[in-house]
C-alpha positions as CSV (number, residue, x, y, z in Angstrom):
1,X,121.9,110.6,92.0
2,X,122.5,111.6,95.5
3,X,124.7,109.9,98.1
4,X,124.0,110.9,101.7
5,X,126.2,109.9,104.2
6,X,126.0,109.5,107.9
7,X,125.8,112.0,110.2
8,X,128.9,110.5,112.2
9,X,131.0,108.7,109.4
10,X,134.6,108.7,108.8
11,X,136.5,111.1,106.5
12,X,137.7,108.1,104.6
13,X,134.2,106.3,104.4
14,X,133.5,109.9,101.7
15,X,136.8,109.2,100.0
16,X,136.3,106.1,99.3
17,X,132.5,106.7,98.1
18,X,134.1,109.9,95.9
19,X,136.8,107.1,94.5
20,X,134.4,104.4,93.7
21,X,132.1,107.2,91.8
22,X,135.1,108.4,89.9
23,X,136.3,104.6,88.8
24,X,132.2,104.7,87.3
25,X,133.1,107.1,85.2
26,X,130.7,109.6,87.3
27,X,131.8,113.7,88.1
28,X,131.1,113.8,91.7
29,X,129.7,116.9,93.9
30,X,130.6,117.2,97.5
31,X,129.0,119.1,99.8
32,X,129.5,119.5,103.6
33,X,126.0,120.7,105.5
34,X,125.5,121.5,108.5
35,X,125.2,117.6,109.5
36,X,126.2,115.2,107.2
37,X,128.0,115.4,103.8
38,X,126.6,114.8,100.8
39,X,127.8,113.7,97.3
40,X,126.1,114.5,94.0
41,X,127.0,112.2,90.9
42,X,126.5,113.4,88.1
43,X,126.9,111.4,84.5
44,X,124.6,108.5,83.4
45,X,123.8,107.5,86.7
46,X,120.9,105.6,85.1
47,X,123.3,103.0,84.5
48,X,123.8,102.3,88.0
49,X,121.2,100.7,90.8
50,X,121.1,102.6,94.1
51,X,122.3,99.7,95.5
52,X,125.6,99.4,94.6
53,X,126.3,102.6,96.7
54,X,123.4,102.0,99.7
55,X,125.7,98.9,101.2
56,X,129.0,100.8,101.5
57,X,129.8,102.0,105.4
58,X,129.2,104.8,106.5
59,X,126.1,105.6,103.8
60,X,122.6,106.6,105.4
61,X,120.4,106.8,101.7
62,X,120.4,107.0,97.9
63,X,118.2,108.4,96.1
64,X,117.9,109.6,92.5
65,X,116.8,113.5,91.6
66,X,113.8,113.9,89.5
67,X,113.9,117.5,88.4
68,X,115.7,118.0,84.9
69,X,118.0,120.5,86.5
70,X,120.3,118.7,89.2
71,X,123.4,121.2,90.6
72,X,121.0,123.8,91.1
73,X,118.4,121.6,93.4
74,X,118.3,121.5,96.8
75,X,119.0,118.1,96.6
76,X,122.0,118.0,95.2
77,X,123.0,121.3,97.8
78,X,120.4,121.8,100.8
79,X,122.3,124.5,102.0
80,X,121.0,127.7,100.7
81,X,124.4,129.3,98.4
82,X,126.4,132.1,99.9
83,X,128.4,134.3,97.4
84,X,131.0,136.9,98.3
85,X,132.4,139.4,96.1
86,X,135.0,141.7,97.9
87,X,133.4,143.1,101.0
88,X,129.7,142.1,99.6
89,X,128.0,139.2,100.6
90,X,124.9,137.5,98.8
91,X,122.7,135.1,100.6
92,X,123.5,134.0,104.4
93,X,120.7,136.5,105.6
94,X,122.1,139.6,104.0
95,X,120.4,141.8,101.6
96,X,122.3,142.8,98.7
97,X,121.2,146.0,96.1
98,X,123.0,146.3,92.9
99,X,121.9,150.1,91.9
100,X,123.1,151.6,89.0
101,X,122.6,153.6,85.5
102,X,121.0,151.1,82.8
103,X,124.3,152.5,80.4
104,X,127.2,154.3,81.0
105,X,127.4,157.1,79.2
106,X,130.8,159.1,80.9
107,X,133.3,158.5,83.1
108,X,132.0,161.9,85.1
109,X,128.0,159.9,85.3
110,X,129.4,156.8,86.3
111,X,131.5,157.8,89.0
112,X,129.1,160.5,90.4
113,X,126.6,158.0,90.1
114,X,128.6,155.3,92.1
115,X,129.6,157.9,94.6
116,X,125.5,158.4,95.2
117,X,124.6,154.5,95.4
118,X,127.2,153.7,97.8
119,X,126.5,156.3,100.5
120,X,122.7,155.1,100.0
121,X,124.0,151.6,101.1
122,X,124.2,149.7,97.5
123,X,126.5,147.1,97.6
124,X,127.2,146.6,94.4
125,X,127.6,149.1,91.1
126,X,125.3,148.2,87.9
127,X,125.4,149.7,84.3
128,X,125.5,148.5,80.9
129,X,129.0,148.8,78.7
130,X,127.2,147.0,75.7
131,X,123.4,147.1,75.7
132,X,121.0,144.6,74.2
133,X,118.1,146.9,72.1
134,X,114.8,146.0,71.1
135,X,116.1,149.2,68.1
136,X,119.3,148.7,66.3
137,X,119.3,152.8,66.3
138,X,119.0,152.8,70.1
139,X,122.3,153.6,72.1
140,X,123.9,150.5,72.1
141,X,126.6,151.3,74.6
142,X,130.4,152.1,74.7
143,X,131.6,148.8,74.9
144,X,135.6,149.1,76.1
145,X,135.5,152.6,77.0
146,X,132.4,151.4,79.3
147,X,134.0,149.0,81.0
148,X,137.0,151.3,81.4
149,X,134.4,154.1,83.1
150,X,132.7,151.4,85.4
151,X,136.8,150.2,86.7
152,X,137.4,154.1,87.6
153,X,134.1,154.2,89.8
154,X,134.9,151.3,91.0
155,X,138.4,151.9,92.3
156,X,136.7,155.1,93.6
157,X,134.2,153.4,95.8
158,X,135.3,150.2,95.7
159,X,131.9,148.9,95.0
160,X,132.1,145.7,93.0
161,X,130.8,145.7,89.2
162,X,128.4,144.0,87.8
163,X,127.6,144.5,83.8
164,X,126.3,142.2,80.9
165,X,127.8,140.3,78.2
166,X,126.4,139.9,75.4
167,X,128.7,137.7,73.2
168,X,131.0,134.7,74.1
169,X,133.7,137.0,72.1
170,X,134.0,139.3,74.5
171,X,134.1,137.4,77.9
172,X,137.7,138.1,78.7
173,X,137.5,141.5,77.8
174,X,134.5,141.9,80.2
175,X,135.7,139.4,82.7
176,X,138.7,141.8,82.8
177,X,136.9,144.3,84.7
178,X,133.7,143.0,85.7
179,X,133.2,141.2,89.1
180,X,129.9,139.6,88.7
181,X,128.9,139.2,84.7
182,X,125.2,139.8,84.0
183,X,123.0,137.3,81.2
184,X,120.6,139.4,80.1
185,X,117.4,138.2,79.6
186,X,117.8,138.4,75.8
187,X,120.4,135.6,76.3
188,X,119.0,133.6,78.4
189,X,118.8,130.2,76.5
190,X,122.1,131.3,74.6
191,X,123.7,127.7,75.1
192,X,127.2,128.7,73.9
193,X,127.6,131.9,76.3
194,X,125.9,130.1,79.1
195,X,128.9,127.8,78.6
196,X,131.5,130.0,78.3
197,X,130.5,131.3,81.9
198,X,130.6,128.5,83.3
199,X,133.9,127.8,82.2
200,X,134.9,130.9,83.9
201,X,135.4,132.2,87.4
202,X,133.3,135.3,87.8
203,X,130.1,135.1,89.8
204,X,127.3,134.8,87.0
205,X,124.0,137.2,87.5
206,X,121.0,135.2,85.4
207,X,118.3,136.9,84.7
208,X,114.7,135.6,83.3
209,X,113.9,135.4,79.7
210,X,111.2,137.5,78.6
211,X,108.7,134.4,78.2
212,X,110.9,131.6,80.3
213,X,109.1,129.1,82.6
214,X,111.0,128.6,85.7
215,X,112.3,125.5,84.6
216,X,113.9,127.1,81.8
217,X,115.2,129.6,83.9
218,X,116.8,127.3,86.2
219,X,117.6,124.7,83.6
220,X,119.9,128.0,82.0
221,X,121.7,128.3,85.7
222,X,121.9,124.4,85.5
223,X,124.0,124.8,81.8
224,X,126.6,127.6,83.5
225,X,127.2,124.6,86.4
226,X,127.3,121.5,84.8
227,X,130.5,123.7,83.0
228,X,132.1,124.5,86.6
229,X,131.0,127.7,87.8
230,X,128.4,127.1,90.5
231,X,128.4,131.1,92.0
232,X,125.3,131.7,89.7
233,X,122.6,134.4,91.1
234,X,119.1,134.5,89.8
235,X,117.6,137.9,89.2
236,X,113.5,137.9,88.2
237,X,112.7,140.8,86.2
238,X,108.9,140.3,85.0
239,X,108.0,138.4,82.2
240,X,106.1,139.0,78.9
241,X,101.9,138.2,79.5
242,X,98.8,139.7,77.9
243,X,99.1,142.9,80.1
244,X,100.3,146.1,78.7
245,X,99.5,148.4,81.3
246,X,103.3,148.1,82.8
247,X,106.6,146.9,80.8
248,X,106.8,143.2,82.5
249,X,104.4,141.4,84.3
250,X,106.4,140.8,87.6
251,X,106.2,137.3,89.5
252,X,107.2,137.9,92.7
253,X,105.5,134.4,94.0
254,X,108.6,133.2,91.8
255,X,111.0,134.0,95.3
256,X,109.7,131.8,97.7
257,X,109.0,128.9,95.1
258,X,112.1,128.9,93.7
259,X,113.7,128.9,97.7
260,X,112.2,125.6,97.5
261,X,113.9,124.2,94.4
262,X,117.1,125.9,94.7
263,X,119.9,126.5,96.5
264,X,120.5,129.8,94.4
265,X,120.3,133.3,96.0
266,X,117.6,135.1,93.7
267,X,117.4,138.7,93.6
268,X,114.3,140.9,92.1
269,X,114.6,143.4,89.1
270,X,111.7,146.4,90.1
271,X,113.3,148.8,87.5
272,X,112.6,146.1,84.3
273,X,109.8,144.8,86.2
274,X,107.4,147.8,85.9
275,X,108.9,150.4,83.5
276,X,108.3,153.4,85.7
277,X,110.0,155.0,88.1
278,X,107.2,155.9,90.7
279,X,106.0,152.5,90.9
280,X,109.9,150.7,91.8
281,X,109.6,152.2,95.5
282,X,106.3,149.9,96.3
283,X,107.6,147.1,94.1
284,X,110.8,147.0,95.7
285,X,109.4,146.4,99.1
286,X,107.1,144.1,98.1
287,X,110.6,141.9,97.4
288,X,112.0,142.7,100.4
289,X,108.7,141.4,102.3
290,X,108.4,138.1,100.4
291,X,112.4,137.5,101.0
292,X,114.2,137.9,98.2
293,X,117.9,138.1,98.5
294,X,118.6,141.4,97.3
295,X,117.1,144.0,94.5
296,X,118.9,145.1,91.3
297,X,118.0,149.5,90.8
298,X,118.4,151.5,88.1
299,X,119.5,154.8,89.1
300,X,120.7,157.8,87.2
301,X,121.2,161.8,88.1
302,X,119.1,163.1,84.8
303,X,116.8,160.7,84.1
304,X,115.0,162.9,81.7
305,X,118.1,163.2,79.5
306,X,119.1,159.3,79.9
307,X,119.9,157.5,76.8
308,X,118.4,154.5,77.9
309,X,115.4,153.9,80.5
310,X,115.2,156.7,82.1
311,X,111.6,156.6,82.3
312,X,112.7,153.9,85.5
313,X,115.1,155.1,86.8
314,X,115.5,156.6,90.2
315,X,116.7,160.0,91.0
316,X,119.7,159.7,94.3
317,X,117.3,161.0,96.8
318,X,114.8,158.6,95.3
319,X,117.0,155.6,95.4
320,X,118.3,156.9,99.0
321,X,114.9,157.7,100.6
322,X,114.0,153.6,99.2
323,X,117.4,152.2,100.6
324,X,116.0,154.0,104.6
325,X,113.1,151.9,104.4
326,X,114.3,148.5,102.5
327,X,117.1,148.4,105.0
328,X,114.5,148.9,107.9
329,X,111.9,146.0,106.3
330,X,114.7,143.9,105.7
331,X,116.0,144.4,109.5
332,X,112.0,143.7,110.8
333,X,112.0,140.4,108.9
334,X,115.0,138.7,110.6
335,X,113.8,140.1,113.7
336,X,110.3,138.5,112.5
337,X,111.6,135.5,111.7
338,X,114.1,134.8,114.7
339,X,110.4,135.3,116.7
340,X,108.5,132.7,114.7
């Protein structure tokens, strides 16, 4: 349920509407827009008529949210979620890239590596301490040591880290170095690590499950809230289909849809998305153009020799040459949209 309030009502009239939904038994979410505040209750509202909140002063509507997910609808938040990490913003009009090697493999790759990305313009530093693989014989990352590697670049560069989790075991360890902690898209609908998140106080980066509707994809962000955290960003990374030809099958109509439901800043995986290198240039701008918030790039210096996707990953002067023109689309947009 969803208490709007008037435009030009008293601080008290909200703390008296936040103490009566508290006596109810009922969490509430308060959120100041631009306008007008707004609470979100959240419990077995279905208990409750609208009414009992519509004739208190200083209340404007009621009205009860019919998607399954409710922190992470626009309803409940109509401002669009801003999330700042160090120097790095996500949302409010910026464009945020997250570039990266899909694993660390040395300290000497992922500090050269980190060195590259950030005088390309990434924000952010990816790459993968424990990797998820199809192949229990495939590199499955250096865990610790990893995380250790990705905190020297980082202290280098000072980009920000973002790497995955994979079990609820190991979120201090990783919440120890990490700055934004990555759900794979392997654990997607893993309930317990979803929770464990949320009960923390790192940014969360979600990405879609292979085969996930968007409901269950924003159902997943909706577990990591109810439990506290509400600094969750969604990153679409193609989904399984029929089609071969290319790794995923990438929905980039998901970005403006999902600006509708949510308040969420959502970010597009090009690297997962299509598998091959040559193709994440085109597929990259195509995000940009259809306003996604940002892009998440692998990138590594030997591709060839990688021990894990190198097949998409970007060279430097690749990844470089794509960060000129992203930055320049990206800069054409707000001027296109500050016209219309």
């Amino acid at each position: 349920m969803v208490i709007v309030m008037q435009s030009k009502c008293l601080e008290q009239d909200v703390e008296k509407m936040i103490n009566k939904a508290e006596k109810m038994g009922l969490r509430v979410k308060h959120t100041e827009g631009k306008h007008q505040s707004i609470l979100g209750l959240i419990g077995d509202t279905h208990l409750f008529e609208t009414s009992v909140f519509e004739k208190e002063q200083g209340v404007e509507k009621v009205f009860r949210v019919q998607k399954p997910f409710k922190l992470a609808s626009r309803d409940f938040h109509p401002e669009d979620t801003i999330i700042k990490v160090k120097d790095a913003i996500i949302g409010d009009g910026n464009f945020a890239v997250m570039a990266g090697p899909c694993a660390v493999e040395s300290e000497v790759q992922i500090v050269d590596t980190a060195k590259k990305v950030k005088e390309s313009g990434a924000l952010f530093l990816r790459g993968g301490a424990f990797k998820p693989r199809t192949s229990p014989y495939s590199f499955q990352g250096h865990g610790e040591n990893g995380l250790k590697y990705l905190k020297k670049a980082s202290e280098i560069t000072n980009l920000p880290i973002v790497t995955e989790i994979m079990d609820t075991e190991d979120y201090d360890l990783v919440a120890e170095y990490a700055d934004i902690i990555q759900i794979g898209a392997r654990n997607m609908q893993n309930f317990s690590l979803l929770k464990k998140v949320g009960k923390g106080n790192k940014p969360v980066l979600l990405k879609r499950g292979l085969s996930a509707t968007i409901e269950e994809w924003l159902m997943s962000a909706e577990y990591i809230m109810s439990e506290g955290n509400s600094e969750v960003i969604l990153c679409e990374r193609g989904i399984r289909t029929f089609e071969k030809a290319l790794r995923n099958t990438l929905d980039l109509s998901v970005v403006p849809y999902v600006k509708q439901l949510t308040h969420l800043p959502i970010l597009i995986d090009p690297s997962h998305a299509t598998g091959r290198w040559e193709l994440v240039p085109s597929v990259a701008q195509a995000a940009v153009a259809i306003g996604a918030d940002g892009l998440m790039i692998e990138v590594h210096l030997d591709p060839e020799n990688a021990l894990s996707d190198g097949a998409q990953s970007l060279k430097p002067k690749v990844f470089d040459a794509l960060m000129k023109r992203v930055n320049k689309q990206h800069e054409f947009n707000k001027s296109l949209g500050e016209i219309i």
